[in-house]
Every structure is written in C-alpha cells, then in structure tokens.
N, C-alpha and C positions, 0 to 999 in steps of 0.2 A: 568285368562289367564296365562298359565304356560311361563313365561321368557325363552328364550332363553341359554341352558348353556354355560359358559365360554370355552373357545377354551383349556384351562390349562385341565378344566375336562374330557373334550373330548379324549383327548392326555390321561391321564390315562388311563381313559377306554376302550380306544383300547390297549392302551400297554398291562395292566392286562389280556384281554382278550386274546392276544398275549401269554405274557410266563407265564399265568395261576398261580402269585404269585404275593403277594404286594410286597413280600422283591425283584422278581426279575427287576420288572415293576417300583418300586424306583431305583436300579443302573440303571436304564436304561436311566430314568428322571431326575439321579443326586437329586433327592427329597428325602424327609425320607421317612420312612413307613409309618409314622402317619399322614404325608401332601398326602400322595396320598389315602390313606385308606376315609379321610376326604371329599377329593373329590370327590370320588366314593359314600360317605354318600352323600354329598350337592345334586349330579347329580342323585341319585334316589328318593329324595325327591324329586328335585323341577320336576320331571317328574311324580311321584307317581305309580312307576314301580320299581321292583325288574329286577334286571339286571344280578345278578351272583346267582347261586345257592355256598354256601359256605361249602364247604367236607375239612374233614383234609389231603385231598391231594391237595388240591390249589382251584382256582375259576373256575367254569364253566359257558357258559353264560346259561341264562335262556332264553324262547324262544321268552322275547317279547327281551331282549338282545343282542339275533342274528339278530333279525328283524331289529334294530337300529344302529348295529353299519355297515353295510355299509354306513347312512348317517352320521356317523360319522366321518366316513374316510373322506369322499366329505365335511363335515362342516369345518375340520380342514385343507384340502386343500385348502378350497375358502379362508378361512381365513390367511392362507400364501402368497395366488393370491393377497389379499388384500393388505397387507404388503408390496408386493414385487412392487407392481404398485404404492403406495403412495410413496415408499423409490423412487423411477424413476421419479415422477414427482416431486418429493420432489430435489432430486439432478439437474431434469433439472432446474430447478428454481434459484441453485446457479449456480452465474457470474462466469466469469473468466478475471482478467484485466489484462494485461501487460505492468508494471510501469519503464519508464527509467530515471534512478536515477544519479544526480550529485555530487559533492562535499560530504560532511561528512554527517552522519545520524542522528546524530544531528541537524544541522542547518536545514535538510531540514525538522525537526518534523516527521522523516519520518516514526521512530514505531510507536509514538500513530496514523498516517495515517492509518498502514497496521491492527494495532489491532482494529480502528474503522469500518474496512472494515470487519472484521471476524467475528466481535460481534454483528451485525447489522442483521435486520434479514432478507436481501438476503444473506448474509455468503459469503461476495466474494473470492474466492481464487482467492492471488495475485503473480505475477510471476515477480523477478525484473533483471534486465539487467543493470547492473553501464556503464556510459560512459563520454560523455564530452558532452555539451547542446549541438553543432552543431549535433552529429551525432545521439544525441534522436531526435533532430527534424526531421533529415531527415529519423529515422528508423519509426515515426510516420506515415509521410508523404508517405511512403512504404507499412505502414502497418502491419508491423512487432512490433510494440508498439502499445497499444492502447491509453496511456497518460503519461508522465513526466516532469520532471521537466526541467526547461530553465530558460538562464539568459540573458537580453540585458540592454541595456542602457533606464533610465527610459525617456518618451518621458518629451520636456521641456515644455510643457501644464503644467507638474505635478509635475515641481522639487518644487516649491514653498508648493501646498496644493494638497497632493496627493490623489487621488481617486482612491479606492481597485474596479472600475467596470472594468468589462470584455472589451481586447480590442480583434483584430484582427490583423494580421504583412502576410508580404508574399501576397497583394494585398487579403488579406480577406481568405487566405489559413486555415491558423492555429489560433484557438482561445486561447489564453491567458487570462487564470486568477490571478493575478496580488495576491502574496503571502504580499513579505515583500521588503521596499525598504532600502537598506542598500549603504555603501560607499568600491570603493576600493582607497585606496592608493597606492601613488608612493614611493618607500623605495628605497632609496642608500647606498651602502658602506658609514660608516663613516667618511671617510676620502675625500668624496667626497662633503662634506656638501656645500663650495661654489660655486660647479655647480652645485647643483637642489636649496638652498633655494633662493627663490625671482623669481625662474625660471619658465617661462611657456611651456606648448607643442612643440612649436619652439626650442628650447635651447634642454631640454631635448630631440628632436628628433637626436641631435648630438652625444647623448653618446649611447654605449653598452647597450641592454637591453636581458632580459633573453629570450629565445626561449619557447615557450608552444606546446601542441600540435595544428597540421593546423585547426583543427573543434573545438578547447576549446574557449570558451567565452572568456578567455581572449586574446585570439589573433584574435577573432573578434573586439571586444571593442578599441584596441590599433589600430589594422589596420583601422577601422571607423574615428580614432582620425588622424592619421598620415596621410594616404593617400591624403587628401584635401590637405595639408601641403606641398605637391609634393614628397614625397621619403619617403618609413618607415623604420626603422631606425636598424642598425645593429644589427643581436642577435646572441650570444656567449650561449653557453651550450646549455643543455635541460634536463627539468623535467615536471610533470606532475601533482607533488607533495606541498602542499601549504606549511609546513614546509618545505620542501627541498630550496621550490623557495628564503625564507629568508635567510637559509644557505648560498646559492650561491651568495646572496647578500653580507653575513659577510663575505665573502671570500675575496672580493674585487676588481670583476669581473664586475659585470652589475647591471642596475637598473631592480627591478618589481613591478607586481603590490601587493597588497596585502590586503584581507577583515580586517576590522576594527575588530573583532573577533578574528580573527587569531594573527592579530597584539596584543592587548590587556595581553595575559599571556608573551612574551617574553619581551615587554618594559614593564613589570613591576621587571622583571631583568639586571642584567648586559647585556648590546649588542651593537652590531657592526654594526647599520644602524641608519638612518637616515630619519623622512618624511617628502616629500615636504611639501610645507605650503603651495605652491602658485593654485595646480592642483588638484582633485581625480573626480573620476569616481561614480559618482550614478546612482543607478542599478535598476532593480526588479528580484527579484526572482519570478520567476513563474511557473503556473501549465498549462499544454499547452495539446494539442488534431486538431485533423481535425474540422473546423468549421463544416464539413455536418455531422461529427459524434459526436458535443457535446451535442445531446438531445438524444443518444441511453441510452437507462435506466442505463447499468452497468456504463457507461462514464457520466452520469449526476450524478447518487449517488457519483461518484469518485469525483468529481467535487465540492459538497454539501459536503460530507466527510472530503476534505481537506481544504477547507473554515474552517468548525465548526473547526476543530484542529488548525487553526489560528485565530478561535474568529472572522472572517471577515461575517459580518452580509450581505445580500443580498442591492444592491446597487437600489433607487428607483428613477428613471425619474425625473430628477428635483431637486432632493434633495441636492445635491452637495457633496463635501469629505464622504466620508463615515468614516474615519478617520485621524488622523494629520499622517505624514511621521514618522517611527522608523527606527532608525539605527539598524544595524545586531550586535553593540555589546550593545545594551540594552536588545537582545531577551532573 
C-alpha cells in the first residue's frame, strides 16, 4: 500500500514543475537544491512513477506527472484547510481573563500567577487593570473584570485558627478565596508616642489620620472601625502610596495605617514613627470573582492557579484549618 506523500513533497513538485528547475524551485522554497532534488526522489519512489522527464534544459512533467499534479495542488490545499482550522480551534480554546490587581506585585505573587496561567495548557492570556480593592470589586461586579484581588478584614470566626475555604461577602454576591492573612498597623509620628501607646480606637479616633483613596481598603477597614465609635476621625493629606503614607507620617502630620511588610525594611533603619502596641487590623488577602461565575472554566482554572502559587491545598468538609494563620511579613 503506497503511503501517502508528505505535503513538504508535494510543494516541490509543483513548484519544479512550475519554473521547470531545481535551482529555481529551491529559492522559491528557501530549500537547497539537494533537499528538494531528494524529495522529488523520495516522491517518485514511494509512488513508483516517474514524474519529470530530465533534459539539460530543466524538468518537464511526464505524463503520468501532469495527470498528478492537479491532485496535488488540492492535496497541498486541504492540507493548509487543515492547519488553518486546527490553529482556529486551537486559539478558540485559549482563555482570556481579566485580572484586577492591588497593592505591589510582589505581595500579591502576582507573576508566578500570570506565568502559571501562560504555561498551562489552556494558555490563558491575561489582561491586567491595577486599582484599589473597592473598585476591582465593583469593576467585577459590572463585569468589566473577570477576577482580582481584594482586601477586608479577616471575619472573627478565623482570627484565632484560620481557614483558607472559600467564603462569600455582599449577601452571597462575590466569592472570595482567601490568599494570605496578614496584619496592618497603626504608625505615628515619633513624637507622638504618648498618644497612641497604651491607646485604643477611641483615643486614636481623636487625632489626625492620613486620608486614602474613597474605594481603597484602607479607608474601608478604618471607616468599619470608627463609624460604630460615632464620628471617623479627621484626615489631613492624601496619597495612595504605601511608602509615601510612612513618609507623611515621619513628617509629623497624622497617624496610618501600614502592612507589616512594608513596615519591616524602614524600622530596620533609622526612623521617625512609632507602632501602636495596643490596636492593628488583621486582614485577608484575597482572590475574588462573581459567585454565579466561579465555576466558568477560565475563572475556576484562575482560581486553582492561584491557590497552587500560594501552596493552599483544596479545603475538605469537615476537616477544619486547612492551615495555621501567616503574617504578610513571613511571606
């Protein structure tokens, strides 16, 4: 049973039979002479047909040659049909997610996320949008995001033994998957050391505190905090900026807040603040989506993806913590 020949051969021996020369029918194929010469051998052998007659004035076909090469025209098209229809279903088959991103790309693992999503073999192309957690969730909730990152206050069920399962916020709106739970602190000007230490929420709600932006977690977090309290509490400046917010601190201007990370490389130098002892704010980081679309394939692989890039193993009915609580400056 004579095989089939290769679509490469095919392609020679039309081209040859075209401009009636190996040497021309090589620039044509970017091939040598001795690679298409070879195929033209392979291709009448495995046929057991002479296909050109050979004169010192180039090739001409022979006549079972002309009889062939219109299917060869049609063999080397279907064979491109082929191609062009696998590459179509092949692209329809990669994702597209669109990721809304908080704070530094760092903390939030957020390359090895996007490189686990490229190497994977749906290939997701990922499309990212930086903002402040309020307004990824609400660009979520629009639709305009398909999953990002968010920060709230960790619920008090789980400050003691924290459990990485899935919850729900927004009466069951938004699904949250629960990354890393870390701390923020309250820092003051140095000079203001004996109105925050020994001080709780009440006290501190009487001094100057730094302005953020209206949809930034941290003035969600502080507003949550104050409000009950009956008044939240004056704020002077504005940045956006988690170094900066220190600065404005050493200035000796207002208190903020600040992650335990962040904190960590400036008090390991000379500086000009101070942290409460008595207050901070434990959190979660998380990875968040519409509950009615956290089992669309691209938004569950997103989901399982950035799990694995924080080691958080799938949480099982019954089983309890899935791991103990880490702080964000052990990550």
């Amino acid at each position: 049973m004579i095989e089939l020949p290769r679509t490469q051969a095919l392609r020679c021996f039309i081209t040859v039979a075209r401009e009636g020369t190996v040497s021309r029918a090589a620039a044509m194929l970017k091939l040598t002479q001795p690679a298409v010469s070879l195929q033209l051998k392979a291709l009448e052998e495995s046929t057991g047909l002479q296909l050109f007659n050979r004169t010192p004035a180039g090739f001409t076909l022979t006549e079972a040659g002309a009889a062939l090469l219109p299917l060869a025209h049609r063999a080397v098209a279907a064979a491109s049909d082929f191609k062009a229809m696998a590459d179509s279903l092949n692209e329809a088959q990669r994702g597209t997610l669109r990721v809304g991103t908080i704070l530094d790309p760092e903390f939030t693992r957020l390359g090895p996320f996007v490189r686990s999503l490229a190497m994977s073999s749906q290939r997701t192309e990922v499309f990212l949008r930086h903002g402040v957690s309020d307004d990824v969730l609400a660009q979520i909730g629009r639709g305009e995001l398909d999953v990002g990152y968010y920060v709230d206050a960790t619920p008090q069920d789980q400050l003691v033994h924290h459990s990485f399962t899935e919850r729900t916020i927004a009466d069951g709106r938004y699904q949250l998957a629960p990354l890393l739970c870390y701390d923020y602190r309250v820092i003051a000007p140095i000079a203001w050391r004996d109105r925050v230490m020994g001080k709780g929420w009440v006290e501190l709600a009487e001094l100057p505190w730094l302005a953020t932006p209206p949809h930034s977690g941290h003035r969600r977090l502080l507003d949550d905090i104050f409000r009950p309290l009956g008044a939240l509490p004056k704020r002077i400046g504005y940045t956006d900026q988690e170094e900066a917010m220190i600065d404005f601190v050493e200035s000796g201007l207002c208190l903020s807040l600040a992650r335990d990370n962040v904190l960590a490389p400036r008090m390991a130098r000379p500086h000009q603040f101070v942290v409460a002892d008595k207050v901070k704010l434990t959190c979660d980081l998380s990875f968040a989506s519409l509950a009615a679309r956290r089992q669309e394939p691209v938004i569950a692989h997103a989901f399982a993806s950035v799990r694995a890039v924080w080691n958080i193993k799938p949480a099982i009915a019954g089983a309890g913590p899935t791991r103990t609580r880490k702080v964000a400056k052990n990550v």
